[in-house]
C-alpha positions in Angstrom: 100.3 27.4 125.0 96.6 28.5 124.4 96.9 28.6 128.5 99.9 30.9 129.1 98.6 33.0 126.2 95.7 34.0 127.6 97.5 34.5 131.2 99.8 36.8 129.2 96.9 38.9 127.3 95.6 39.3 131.1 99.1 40.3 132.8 99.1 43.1 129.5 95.4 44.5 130.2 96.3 44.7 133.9 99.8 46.1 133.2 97.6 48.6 131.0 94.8 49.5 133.2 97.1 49.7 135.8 99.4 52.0 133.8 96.2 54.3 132.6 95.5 54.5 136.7 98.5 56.1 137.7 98.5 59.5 136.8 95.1 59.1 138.9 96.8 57.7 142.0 97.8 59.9 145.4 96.6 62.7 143.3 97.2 66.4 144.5 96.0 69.6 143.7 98.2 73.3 144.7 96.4 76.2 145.3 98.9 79.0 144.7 97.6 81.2 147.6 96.4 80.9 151.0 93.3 78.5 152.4 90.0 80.5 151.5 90.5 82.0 147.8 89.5 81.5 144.9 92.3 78.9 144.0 91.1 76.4 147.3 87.7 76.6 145.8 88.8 75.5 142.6 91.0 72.2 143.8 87.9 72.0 146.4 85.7 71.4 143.6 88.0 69.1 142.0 88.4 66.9 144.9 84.8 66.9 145.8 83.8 65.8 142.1 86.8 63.3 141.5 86.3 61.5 144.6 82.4 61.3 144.2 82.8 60.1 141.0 85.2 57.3 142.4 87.7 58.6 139.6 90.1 58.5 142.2 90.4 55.8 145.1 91.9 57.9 147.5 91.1 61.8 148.6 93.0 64.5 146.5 95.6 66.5 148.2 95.5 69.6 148.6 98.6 71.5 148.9 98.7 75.5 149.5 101.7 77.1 147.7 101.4 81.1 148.0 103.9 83.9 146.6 103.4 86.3 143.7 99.6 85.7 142.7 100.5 82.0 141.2 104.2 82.8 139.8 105.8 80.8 142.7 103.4 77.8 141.7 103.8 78.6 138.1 107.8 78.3 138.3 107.8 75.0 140.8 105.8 73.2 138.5 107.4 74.2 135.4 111.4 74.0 137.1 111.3 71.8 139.7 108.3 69.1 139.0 107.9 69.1 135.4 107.0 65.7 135.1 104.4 65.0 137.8 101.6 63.4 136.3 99.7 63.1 139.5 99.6 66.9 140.4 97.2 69.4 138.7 97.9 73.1 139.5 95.0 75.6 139.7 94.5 78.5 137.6 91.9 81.7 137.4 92.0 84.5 134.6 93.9 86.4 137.1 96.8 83.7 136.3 96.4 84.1 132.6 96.4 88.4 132.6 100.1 87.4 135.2 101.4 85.9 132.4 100.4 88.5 129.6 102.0 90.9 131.7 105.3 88.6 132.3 104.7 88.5 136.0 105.9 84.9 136.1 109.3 85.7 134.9 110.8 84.2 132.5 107.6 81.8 131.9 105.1 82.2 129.8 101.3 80.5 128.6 103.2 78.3 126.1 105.6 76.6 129.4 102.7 74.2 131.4 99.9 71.7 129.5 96.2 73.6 129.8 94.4 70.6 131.0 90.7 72.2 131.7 88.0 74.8 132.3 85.7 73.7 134.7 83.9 76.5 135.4 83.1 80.6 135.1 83.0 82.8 137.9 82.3 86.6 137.5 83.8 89.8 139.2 82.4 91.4 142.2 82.1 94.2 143.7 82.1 93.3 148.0 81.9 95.4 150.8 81.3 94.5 154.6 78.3 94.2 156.2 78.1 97.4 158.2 79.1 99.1 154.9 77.5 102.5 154.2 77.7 101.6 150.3 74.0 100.2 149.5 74.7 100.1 145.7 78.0 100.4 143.5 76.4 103.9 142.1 77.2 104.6 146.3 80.7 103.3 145.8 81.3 105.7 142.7 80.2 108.6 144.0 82.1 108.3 146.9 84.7 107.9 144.8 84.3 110.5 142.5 83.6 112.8 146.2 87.5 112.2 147.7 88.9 109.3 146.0 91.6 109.2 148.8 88.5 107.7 151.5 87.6 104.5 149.3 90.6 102.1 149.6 90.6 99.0 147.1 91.5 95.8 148.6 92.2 92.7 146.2 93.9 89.7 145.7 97.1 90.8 143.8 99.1 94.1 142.9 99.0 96.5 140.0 97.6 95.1 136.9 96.1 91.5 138.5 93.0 90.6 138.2 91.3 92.2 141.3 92.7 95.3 140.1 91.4 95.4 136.9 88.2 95.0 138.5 88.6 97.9 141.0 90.3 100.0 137.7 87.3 99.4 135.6 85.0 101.1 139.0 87.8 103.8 139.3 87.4 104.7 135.5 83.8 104.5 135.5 84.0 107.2 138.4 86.0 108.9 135.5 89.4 108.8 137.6 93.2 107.6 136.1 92.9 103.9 137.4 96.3 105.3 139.1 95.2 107.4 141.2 92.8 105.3 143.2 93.9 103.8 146.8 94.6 100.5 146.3 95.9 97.7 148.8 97.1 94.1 147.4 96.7 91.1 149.4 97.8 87.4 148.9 94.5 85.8 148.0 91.0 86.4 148.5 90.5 85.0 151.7 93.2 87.8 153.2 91.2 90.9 151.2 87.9 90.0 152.7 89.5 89.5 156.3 90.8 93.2 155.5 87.0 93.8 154.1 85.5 92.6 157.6 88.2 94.4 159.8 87.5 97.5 158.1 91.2 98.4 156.7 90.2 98.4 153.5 86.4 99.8 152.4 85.7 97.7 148.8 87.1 94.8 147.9 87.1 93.6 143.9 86.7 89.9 144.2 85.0 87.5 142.7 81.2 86.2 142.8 81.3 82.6 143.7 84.4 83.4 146.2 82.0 85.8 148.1 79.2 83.3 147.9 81.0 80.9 149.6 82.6 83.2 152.3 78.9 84.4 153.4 78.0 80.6 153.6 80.9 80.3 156.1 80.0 83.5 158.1 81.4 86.3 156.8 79.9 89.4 157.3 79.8 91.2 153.7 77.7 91.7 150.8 77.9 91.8 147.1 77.0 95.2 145.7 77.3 94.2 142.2 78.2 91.6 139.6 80.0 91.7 136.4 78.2 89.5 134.2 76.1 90.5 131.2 73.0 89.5 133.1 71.9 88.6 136.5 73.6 85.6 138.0 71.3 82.8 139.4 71.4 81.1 142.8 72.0 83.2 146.0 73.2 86.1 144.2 70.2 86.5 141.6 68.8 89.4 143.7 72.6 91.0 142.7 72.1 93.5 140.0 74.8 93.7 137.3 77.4 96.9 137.5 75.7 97.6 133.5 72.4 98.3 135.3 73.6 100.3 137.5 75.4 102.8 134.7 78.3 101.0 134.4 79.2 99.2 131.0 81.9 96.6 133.5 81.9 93.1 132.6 84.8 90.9 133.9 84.1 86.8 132.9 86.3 85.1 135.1 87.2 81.0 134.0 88.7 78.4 136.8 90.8 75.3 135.7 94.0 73.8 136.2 97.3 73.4 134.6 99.9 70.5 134.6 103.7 70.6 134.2 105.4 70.6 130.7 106.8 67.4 131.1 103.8 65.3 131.5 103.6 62.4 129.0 100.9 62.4 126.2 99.4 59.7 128.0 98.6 60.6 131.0 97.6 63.8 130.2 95.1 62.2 127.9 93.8 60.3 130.7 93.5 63.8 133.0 91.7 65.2 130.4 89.4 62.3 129.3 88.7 61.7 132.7 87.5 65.9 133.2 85.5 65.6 130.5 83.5 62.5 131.3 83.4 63.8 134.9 81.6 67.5 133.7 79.5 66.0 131.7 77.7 64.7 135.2 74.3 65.7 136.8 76.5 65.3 139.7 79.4 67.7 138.8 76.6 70.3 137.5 75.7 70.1 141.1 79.2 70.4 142.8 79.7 73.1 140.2 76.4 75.2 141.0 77.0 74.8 145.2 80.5 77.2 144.5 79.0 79.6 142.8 80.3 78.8 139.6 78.5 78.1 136.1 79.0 76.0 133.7 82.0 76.4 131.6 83.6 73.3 130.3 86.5 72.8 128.4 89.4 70.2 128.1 92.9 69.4 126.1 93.2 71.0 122.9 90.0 73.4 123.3 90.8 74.7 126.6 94.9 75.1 125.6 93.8 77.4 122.4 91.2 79.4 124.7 93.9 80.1 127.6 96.3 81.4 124.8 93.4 83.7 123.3 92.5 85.1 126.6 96.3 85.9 127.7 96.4 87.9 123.9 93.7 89.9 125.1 94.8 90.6 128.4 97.8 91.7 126.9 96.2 94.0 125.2 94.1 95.2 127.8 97.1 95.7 130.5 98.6 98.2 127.3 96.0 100.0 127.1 95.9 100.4 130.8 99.9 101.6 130.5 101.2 98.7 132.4 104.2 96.4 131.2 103.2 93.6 129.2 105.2 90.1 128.4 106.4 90.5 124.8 
């Protein structure tokens, strides 16, 4: 008895262990935009660190799912795979300002599980190489000159993210954010092609996003950065747009998301196993080769921070005169 007693308390840890492993099996990541924005990056990192860590056996898929800045992703996961505890969905602050502004339809912050932060990024403002623009004091006279010759590029339409950003420069020129030429692309990695190809003349991304793209060969430089103080890294020799005369500061946080219908459980485990993984010499590495810096939160604390950030983007987007979510 003694015997099969002890061959049933080991049946029930491996029936556990195995169960606490699943959610951590043929894991995969979406992107909600094309290969080369800021969303790859994000499951990039994931993948890198998870499989590093050997917190997952096998490599992390990663699975591209563009259309409406995220709200395509946004609604699959919430409609259509609810209850996939193997898939993590990534998110920026663009994602969370979408949703103040009820560009997900019918969806809002309160519809998905927050699972993490795992990392801050800051805006930038990027031009291409052969540029004229040496400074963004260059970019806002020009502006301010004939604000019909400086087109914006960025990754979304009226009221994302990326136009925010290029809304802040326009009203630091002292123009209606309105009036500024401004052309929306799917993701980053369209925008800069745009940059480099010279159909658009500034593009309002994102630091670690251009950091990354000039690793890989792309012809463009970062004029300024949004940050309350110089970044470090490759872009410490980036002055900030406040010493340059403009008070612009646009924080930028990069997690993921998993659909409302995930158990308890094995979002616990997602979220336990985030947390041990950023707490790593190793991730700080991962982290600090993207560009990003450190910004760490899981579960509860990174849930009540998405939900404060949407309020103030909501507030933000009314003060700019665009529709909100109410």
């Amino acid at each position: 008895m003694k015997f099969k007693s002890t061959l049933l308390s080991l049946a029930l840890a491996g029936a556990a262990t195995w169960a606490a492993a699943a959610p951590l099996e043929k894991t995969e990541c979406i992107a909600p935009a094309k290969p080369g924005g800021g969303f790859d990056l994000t499951c990039k990192l994931a993948q890198g660190a998870l499989m590093e860590g050997k917190y997952i056996a096998d490599p992390m898929r990663i699975t591209y799912m563009p259309g409406g800045i995220g709200a395509v992703a946004y609604n699959a996961i919430v409609a259509q795979r609810p209850g996939e505890d193997n898939t993590i969905v990534a998110f920026s602050g663009g994602s969370l300002l979408n949703l103040a502004q009820g560009k997900f339809g019918r969806y809002n912050e309160n519809d998905v599980k927050w699972l993490a932060a795992i990392g801050a990024d800051f805006g930038a403002i990027i031009v291409a190489d052969s540029s004229p623009f040496k400074s963004l004091k260059d970019v806002i006279a020009a502006v301010k000159a004939d604000p019909t010759k400086v087109v914006f590029g960025a990754g979304g339409t009226v009221g994302s993210q990326d136009w925010m950003k290029a809304a802040l420069t326009a009203k630091a020129a002292g123009l209606n954010p309105k009036s500024m030429r401004f052309v929306a692309f799917e993701g980053g990695g369209e925008a800069i092609t745009a940059l480099q190809g010279g159909h658009v003349q500034v593009y309002s991304g994102d630091a670690s996003e251009a950091q990354q793209q000039m690793k890989a060969g792309a012809k463009i430089r970062v004029l300024a950065v949004m940050s309350d103080k110089r970044l470090t890294g490759d872009l410490a020799n980036v002055p900030t747009a406040k010493e340059q005369g403009s008070d612009i500061e646009w924080p930028i946080i990069r997690g993921f998301y998993m659909g409302p219908k995930v158990s308890d459980a094995d979002f616990k485990t997602w979220s336990d196993t985030f947390k041990k993984m950023m707490a790593t010499p190793a991730y700080d590495k991962l982290r600090a080769e993207r560009g990003l810096f450190p910004f760490d939160l899981t579960g509860a604390e990174a849930d009540a921070y998405v939900k404060q950030r949407v309020a103030a983007y909501r507030k933000l987007a009314e003060e700019f005169g665009l529709a909100v979510a109410k």
